[in-house]
C-alpha positions as CSV (number, residue, x, y, z in Angstrom):
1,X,0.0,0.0,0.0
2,X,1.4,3.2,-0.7
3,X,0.6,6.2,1.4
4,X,0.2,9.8,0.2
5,X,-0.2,12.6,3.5
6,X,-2.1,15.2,3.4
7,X,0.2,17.3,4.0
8,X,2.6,16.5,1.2
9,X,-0.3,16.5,-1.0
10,X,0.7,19.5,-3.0
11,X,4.3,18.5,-3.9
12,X,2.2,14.9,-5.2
13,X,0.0,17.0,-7.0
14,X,2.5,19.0,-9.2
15,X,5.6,16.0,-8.9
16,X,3.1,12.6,-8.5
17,X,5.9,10.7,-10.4
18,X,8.9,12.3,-8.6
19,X,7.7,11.3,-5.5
20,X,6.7,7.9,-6.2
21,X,10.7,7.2,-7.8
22,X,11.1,8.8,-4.3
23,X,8.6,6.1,-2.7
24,X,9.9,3.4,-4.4
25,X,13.9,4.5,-3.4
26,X,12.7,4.9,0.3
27,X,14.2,8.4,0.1
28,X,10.9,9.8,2.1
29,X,12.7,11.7,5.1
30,X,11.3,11.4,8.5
31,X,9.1,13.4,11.0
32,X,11.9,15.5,12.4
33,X,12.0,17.5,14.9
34,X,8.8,18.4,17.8
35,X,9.7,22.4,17.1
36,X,8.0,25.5,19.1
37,X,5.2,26.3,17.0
38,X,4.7,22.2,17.2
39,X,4.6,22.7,20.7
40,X,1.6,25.2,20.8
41,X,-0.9,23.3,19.1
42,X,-0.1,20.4,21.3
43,X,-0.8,23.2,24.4
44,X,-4.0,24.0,22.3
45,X,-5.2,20.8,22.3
46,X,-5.0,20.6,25.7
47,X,-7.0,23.0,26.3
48,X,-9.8,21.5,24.0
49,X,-9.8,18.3,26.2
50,X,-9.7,19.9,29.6
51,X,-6.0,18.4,30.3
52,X,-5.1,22.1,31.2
53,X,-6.2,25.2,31.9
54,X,-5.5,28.2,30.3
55,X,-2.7,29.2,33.1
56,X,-1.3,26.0,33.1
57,X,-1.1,25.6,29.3
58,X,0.5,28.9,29.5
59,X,3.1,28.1,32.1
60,X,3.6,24.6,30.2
61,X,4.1,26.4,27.1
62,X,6.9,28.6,29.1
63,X,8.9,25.6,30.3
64,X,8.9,23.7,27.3
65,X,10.3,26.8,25.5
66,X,13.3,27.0,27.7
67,X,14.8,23.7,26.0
68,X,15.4,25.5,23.0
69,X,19.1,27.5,22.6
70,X,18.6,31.1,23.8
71,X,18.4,33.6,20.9
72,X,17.0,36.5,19.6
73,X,15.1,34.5,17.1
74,X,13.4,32.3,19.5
75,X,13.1,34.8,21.8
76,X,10.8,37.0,19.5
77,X,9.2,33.8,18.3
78,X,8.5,32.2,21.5
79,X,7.0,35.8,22.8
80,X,4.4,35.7,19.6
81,X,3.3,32.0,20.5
82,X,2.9,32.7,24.4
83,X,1.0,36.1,23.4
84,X,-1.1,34.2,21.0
85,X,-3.2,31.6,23.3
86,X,-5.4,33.0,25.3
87,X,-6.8,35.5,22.8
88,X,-7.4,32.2,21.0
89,X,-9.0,30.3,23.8
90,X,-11.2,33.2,24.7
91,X,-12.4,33.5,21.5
92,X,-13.2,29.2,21.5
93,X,-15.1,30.3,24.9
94,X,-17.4,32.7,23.2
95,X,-18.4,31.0,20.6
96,X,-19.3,28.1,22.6
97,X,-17.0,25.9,20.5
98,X,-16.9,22.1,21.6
99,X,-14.4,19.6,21.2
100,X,-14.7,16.7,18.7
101,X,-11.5,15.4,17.4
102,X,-7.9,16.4,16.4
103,X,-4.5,14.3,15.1
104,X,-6.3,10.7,14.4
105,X,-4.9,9.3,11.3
106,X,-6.5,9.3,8.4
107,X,-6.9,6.1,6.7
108,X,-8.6,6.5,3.1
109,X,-8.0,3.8,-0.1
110,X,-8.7,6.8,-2.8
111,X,-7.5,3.2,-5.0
112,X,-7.2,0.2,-4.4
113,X,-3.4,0.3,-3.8
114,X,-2.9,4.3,-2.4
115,X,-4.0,5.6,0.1
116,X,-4.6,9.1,1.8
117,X,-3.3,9.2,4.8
118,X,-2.2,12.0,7.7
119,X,-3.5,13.6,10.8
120,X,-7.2,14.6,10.9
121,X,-7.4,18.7,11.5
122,X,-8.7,20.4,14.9
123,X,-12.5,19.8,14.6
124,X,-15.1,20.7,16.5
125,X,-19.0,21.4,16.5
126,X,-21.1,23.9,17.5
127,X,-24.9,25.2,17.6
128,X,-25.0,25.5,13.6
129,X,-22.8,22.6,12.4
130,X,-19.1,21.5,12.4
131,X,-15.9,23.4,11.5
132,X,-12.5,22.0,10.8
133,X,-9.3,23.6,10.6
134,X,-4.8,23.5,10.3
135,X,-3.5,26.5,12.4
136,X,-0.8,28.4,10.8
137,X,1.3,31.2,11.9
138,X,0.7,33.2,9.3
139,X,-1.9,34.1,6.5
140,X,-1.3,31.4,4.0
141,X,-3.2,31.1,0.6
142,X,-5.0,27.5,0.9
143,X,-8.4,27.9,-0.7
144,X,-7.0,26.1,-3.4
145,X,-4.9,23.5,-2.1
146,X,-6.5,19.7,-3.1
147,X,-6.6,18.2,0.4
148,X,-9.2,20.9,1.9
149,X,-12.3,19.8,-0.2
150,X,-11.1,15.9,0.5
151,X,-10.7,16.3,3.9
152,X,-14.0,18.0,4.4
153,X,-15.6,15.1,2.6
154,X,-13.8,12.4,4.8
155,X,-14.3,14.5,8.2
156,X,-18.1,14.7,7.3
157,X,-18.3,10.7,7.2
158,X,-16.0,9.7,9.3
159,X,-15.7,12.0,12.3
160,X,-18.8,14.2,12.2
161,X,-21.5,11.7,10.7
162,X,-22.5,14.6,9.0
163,X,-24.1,15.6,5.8
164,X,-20.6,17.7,3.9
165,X,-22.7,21.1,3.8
166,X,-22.8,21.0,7.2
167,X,-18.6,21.1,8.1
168,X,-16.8,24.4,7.0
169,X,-13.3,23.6,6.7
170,X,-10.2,25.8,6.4
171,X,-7.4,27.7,8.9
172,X,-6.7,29.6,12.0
173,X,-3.7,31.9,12.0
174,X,-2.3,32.4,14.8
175,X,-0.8,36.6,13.7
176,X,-4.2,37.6,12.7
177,X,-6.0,36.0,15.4
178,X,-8.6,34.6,13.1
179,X,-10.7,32.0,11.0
180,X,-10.5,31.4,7.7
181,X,-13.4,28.7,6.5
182,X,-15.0,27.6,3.2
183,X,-18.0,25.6,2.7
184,X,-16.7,23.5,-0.4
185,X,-19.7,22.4,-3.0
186,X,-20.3,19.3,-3.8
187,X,-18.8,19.5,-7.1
188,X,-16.1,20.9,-5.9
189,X,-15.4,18.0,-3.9
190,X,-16.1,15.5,-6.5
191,X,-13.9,16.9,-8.4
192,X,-10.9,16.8,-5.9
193,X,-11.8,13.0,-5.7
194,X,-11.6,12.7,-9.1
195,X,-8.2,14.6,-9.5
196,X,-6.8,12.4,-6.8
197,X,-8.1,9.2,-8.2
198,X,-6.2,11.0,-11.2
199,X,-2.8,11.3,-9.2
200,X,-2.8,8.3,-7.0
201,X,-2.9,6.2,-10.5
202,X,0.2,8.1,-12.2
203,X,1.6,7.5,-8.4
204,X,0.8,3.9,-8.4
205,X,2.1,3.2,-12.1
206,X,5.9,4.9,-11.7
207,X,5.6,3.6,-7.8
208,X,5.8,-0.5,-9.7
């Protein structure tokens, strides 16, 4: 079985048989290393599952920063992730967001011999529906990107037992302090399937 992430699903897209001579080479490099911004969403998380409070999250946060080698750099960097969760938990509070799920692998045959694969996005449900969503430090242009209209498909069945119209899916960056969703169509999405059905072949032919 070969497995395509999520989140190299853009380098696939444009390189599908570059990275299945990579594949079949076992040149794929490894997770590498847990780094700082890494460490906030894990403190995040916490937070969404009551393991912490916000203080404690905080103070965690803090004392898991003072591993890394003392610079200017990290200083700056560490001071925008400290200053950046509790204006994001408060904001979780008012809206009355609830936990759902977050990192549980995906596990989705697109063909018979390729799968998608990866970590499921933070998701969570409230009054209206469902939303899903990658944080990011900064504004990034994703609307585009292939594995948002699969993954709202796949979250909708698998995690939400939802109809799709009912999960928005999308970011949360951290320096603007804010949401960025799209409710994908349903052609839109049956077209990503298709285009990946389209990839995952050209992966699977060069892969053998």
């Amino acid at each position: 079985m070969i497995n395509v992430s999520c989140s190299k699903l853009e380098f696939v897209r444009q390189n599908p048989i570059a990275f299945a001579q990579q594949m079949a080479a076992n040149k794929n490099s490894g997770g590498g290393n847990f780094g700082m911004f890494q460490c906030w969403q894990s403190k995040a998380k916490a937070l969404h599952t009551y393991e912490m409070d916000l203080q404690t999250a905080i103070k965690s946060l803090q004392q898991r920063f003072m591993k890394y080698d003392e610079n200017l750099n990290n200083k700056r960097k560490q001071e925008f992730l400290l200053d950046r969760l509790s204006p994001y938990w408060e904001e979780i509070k008012s809206k009355d967001f609830k936990y759902l799920s977050s990192q549980k692998r995906i596990s989705w045959p697109i063909l018979k011999n390729v799968s998608l694969t990866g970590n499921t996005p933070m998701t969570l449900s409230h009054s209206n529906g469902f939303i899903a969503y990658f944080y990011t430090e900064n504004p990034i242009s994703w609307q585009q990107e292939l594995r948002f209209p699969l993954l709202q498909y796949y979250l909708a069945k698998n995690i939400c037992n939802c109809s799709f119209d009912d999960l928005k899916i999308g970011v949360y960056c951290l320096k603007n302090l804010s949401f960025d969703l799209k409710l994908f169509t349903q052609t839109e999405i049956e077209n990503s399937i298709l285009e990946a059905e389209q990839i995952f072949k050209l992966v699977n032919e060069n892969y053998k």
